[in-house]
N, C-alpha and C positions, 0 to 999 in steps of 0.2 A: 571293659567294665570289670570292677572286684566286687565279688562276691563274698560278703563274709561270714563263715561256719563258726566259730569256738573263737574265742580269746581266752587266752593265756593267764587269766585275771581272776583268785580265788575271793571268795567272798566270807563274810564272817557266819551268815547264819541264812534260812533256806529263801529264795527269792518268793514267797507266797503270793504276794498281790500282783508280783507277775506273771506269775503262772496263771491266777486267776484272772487276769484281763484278758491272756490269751484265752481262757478257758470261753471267756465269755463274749468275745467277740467269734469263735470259730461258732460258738450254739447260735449265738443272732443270726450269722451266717445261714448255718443248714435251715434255720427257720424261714427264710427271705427267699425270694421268687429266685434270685439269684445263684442260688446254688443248683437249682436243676438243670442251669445251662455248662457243661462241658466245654466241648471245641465243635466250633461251627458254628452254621446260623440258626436263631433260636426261631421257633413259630412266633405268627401274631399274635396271637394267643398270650403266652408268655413272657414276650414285649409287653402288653400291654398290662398286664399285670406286676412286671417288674417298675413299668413310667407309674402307675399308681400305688404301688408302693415307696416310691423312693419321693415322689410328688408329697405325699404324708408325713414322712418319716425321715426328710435329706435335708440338708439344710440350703438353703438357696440365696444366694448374696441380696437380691430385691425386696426378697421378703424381711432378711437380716437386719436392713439398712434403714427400712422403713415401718418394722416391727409390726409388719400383717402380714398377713397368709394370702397367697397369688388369688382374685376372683374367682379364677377356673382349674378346675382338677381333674384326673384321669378319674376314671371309676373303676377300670381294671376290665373293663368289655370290651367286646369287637363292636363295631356298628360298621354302615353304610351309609354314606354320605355323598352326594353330587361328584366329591372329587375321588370317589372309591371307595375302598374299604381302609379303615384306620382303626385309632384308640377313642374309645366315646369319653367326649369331656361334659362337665356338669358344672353348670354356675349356680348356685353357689358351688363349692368341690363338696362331694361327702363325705367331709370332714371337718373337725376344729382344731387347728394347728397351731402353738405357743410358737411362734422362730424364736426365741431365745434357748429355750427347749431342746428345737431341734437340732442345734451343735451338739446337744450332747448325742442324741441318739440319731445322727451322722458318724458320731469318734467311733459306732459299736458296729455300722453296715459298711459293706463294701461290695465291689462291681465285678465281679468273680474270682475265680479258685487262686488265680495268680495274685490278684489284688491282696486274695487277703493271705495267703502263704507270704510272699515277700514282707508284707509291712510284720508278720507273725514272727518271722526267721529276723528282722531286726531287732525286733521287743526282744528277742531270747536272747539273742549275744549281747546287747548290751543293756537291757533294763533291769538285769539282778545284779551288776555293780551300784545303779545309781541308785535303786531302791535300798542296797545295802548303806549307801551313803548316806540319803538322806534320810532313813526311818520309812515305816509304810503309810502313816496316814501324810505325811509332809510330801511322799512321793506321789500319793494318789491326786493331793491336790498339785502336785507342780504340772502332771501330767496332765489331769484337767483343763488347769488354766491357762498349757500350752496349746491344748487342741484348740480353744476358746479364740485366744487372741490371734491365732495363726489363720482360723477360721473369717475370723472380722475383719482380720488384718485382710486377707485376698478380697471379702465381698467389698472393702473401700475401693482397694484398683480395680474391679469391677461391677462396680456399683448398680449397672443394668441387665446384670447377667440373670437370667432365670434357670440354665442351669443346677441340677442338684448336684449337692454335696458330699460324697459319701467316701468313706475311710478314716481309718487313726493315724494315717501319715501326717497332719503337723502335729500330733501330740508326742508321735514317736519321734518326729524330725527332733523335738524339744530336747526326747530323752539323749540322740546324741549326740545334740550342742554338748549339752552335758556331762556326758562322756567325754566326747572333747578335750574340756574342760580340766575335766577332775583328773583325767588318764591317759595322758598324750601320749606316753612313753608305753602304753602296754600292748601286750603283742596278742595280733590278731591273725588267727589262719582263715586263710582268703582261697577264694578262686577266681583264677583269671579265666573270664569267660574269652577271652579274644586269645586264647593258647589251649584250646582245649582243654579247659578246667584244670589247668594247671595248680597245685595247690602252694599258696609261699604264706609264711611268718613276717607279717609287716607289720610297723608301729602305728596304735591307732589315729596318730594326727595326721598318717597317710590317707589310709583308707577314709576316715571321715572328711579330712579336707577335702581328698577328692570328688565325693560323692556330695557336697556339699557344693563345690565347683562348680562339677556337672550339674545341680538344680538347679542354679542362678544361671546357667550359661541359656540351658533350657529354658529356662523363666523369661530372659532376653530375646527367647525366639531365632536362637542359633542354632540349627540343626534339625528344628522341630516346624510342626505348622503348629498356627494359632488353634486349629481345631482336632488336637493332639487329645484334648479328655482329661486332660493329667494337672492339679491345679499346682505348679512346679511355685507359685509365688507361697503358697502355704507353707510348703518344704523350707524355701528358704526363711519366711517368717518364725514359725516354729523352730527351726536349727537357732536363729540369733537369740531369739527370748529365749531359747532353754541353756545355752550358754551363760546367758548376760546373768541368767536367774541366779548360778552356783558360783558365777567368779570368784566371790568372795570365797567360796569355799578349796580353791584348786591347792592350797599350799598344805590341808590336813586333809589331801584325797587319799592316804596311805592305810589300806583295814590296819588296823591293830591287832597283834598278834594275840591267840588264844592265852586265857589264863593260865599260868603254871600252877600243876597238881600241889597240894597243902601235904604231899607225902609223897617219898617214894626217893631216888636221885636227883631228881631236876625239883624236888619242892624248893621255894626260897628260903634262903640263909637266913 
């Protein structure tokens, strides 16, 4: 597997709305049941308040497809029941849930510290080129409307899944179609995790094709079980619309170089 730290790839002016997306999915994060669990197994307790929160606030293919909210909801209790001890459910749920809604604030939760460090460590390396590309509010909404379609796109191939939804990995998948795209030729420092973190300079149609590879290979059910957690058809959804989205733009992916000073030796002639 490559791991990618830094690319080689200057930008014109300061990536802000990336910095603040990360910004603001790490705080959703430390707000969310999710963050209190480290390594290891969590109590029931904290299951069961993590199943009711993410039952609220995740987004879930059944409810997506049929644009209601599931009958039954955690409530975030323990109880006692005939078959033991579990999570107390409540019909109606105690809650009022939008599912068109909840794609968005799914792109903002994630399923712990690794979930959301990796999908964060992607946004850095390459969402302050494509924000520099395409402007911030056109980037905000491209990113949006990748998490969006990438999101709907998976709940159609599983249309009966109740399953929640939770991460910005097909909005990010979008951002490096895109990259892709605009940047095939720029160099990215990697680490190969299969060599002892070995670190090399590779061209990013490597590192992205690969990693795009590897989602659809995954998505196919090669290597992986069905009950892996990891929604790999999103990834590859999201990677293809956020490519498809900038094509048009791949032949003026070049920043434009800083203005020359109106004084001094390099002012123009």
């Amino acid at each position: 597997m490559v791991l990618p730290v830094h690319d080689v790839n200057p930008t014109r002016r300061t990536p802000v709305l990336t910095y603040l997306l990360i910004a603001v999915n790490v705080v959703v994060f430390l707000l969310s049941p999710a963050a209190t669990h480290l390594v290891g197994s969590i109590g029931l307790r904290d299951e069961c308040r993590q199943v009711a929160f993410f039952d609220e606030y995740a987004a879930i293919p059944d409810e997506l497809l049929h644009n209601r909210q599931e009958p039954v909801g955690a409530t975030g209790e323990v109880g006692v029941a005939p078959g033991g001890v579990g999570c107390v459910l409540q019909r109606p749920p105690p809650y009022n849930k939008t599912p068109f809604l909840s794609v968005l604030t799914a792109m903002f939760l994630h399923g712990g510290w690794l979930h959301l460090l990796g999908n964060m460590l992607f946004l850095y390396v390459f969402g302050n080129n494509v924000e520099d590309r395409l402007g911030r509010l056109k980037y905000l909404l491209f990113y949006l409307f990748c998490g969006y379609v990438a999101t709907y796109g998976f709940a159609l191939l599983r249309p009966d899944s109740t399953q929640p939804l939770v991460g910005a990995s097909g909005a990010i998948a979008g951002v490096l179609g895109a990259y892709l795209v605009l940047y095939p030729r720029a160099k990215v420092w990697s680490l190969l995790t299969f060599l002892f973190f070995l670190p090399v300079r590779l061209p990013a149609w490597l590192v992205l094709g690969g990693w795009f590879l590897l989602q659809y290979v995954y998505a196919r059910g090669a290597g992986v079980s069905g009950a892996s957690g990891v929604a790999y058809w999103a990834h590859v959804i999201g990677f293809v619309v956020g490519a498809l989205l900038v094509w048009r733009l791949r032949g003026t992916a070049t920043p434009r170089r800083p203005a020359r000073p109106l004084w001094g030796p390099y002012a123009p002639r």
